[in-house]
C-alpha positions, 0 to 999 in steps of 0.5 A: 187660145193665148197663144192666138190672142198673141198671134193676134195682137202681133199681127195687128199691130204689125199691120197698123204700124206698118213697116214694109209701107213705110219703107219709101217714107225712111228711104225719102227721110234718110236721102240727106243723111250720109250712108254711114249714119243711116242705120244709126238713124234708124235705130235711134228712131225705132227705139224712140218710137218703142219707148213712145209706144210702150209709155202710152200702155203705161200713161194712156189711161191716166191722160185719157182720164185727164182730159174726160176721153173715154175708151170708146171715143178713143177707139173711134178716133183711132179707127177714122184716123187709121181709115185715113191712112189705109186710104193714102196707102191705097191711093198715094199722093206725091207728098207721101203719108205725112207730107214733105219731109224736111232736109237734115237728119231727123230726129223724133219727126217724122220718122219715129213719130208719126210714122212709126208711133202714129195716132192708130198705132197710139190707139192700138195699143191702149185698146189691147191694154185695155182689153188683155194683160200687159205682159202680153202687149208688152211682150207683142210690141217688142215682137213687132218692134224687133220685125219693124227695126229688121225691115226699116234696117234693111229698107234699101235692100228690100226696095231694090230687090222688089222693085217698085212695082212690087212695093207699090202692090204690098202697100196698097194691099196692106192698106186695104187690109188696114182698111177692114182693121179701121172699119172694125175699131169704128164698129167696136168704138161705136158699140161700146159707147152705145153699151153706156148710153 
């Protein structure tokens, strides 16, 4: 049963950060960067995000506090924002998921935030470490923060080799599952803040 729930939490996480869809958002981003540069990039910017993440599992709690949100309204928020995102995935616009991306290098934005530590994947992690110990996120994170690093470093590779097409099938059928992920954190949200009524 562990086991499961570690299998669990590793492929939601997987799917709400997403790093095959966002594969064309690096790709895009790294188009000024020198080619020498761009795995370097592209570390630094997974291993922000990692340390973004995995500071939310440890402070989320205390600044929810802080700022009188509850778990529930998190968990609601979370799910209409990842709604939001599976929809864009289903039916892309030209600016992409985040908008334009600005010329230069990039550093924090867009890449390690928003794209890969978004508000879901901020949600998502605090609703597991809310609900399982922290050993096991923790030890989920860097399983899926180990496969994001190994696909975004690999990102032109795996564009060539697929194709468009290809990419563009993987994304919207990521985003629908995204979609049934989103409608199920709404539903719980929803019960759980009925539950304190």
């Amino acid at each position: 049963m562990e086991a499961m729930t570690f299998i669990s939490m590793a492929i939601l996480l997987f799917f709400v950060i997403d790093p095959i869809g966002n594969i064309p958002i690096f790709l895009s981003a790294l188009r000024q960067v020198p080619r020498e540069h761009r795995r370097r990039v592209v570390l630094r910017e997974c291993a922000i995000a990692f340390g973004v993440l995995l500071a939310f599992m440890f402070i989320g709690r205390p600044f929810l506090r802080l700022l009188h949100l509850s778990e529930p309204a998190l968990g609601i928020a979370g799910g209409i924002i990842l709604f939001l995102i599976a929809l864009k995935m289903i039916f892309p616009t030209p600016e992409g998921l985040f908008g334009a991306v600005a010329d230069g290098e990039p550093l924090l934005f867009p890449l390690a935030v928003p794209t890969v530590a978004g508000p879901s994947a901020l949600a998502t992690v605090l609703l597991l470490v809310s609900a399982h110990p922290v050993a096991r996120c923790i030890g989920a994170l860097v399983a899926v923060m180990g496969v994001t690093t190994a696909i975004l470093l690999g990102a032109e590779r795996i564009a060539a080799l697929a194709g468009r097409r290809v990419m563009t099938a993987v994304e919207r059928l990521m985003g629908l599952i995204l979609t049934a992920i989103a409608v199920e954190m709404l539903l719980q949200g929803i019960r759980a803040a009925l539950r304190t009524l």
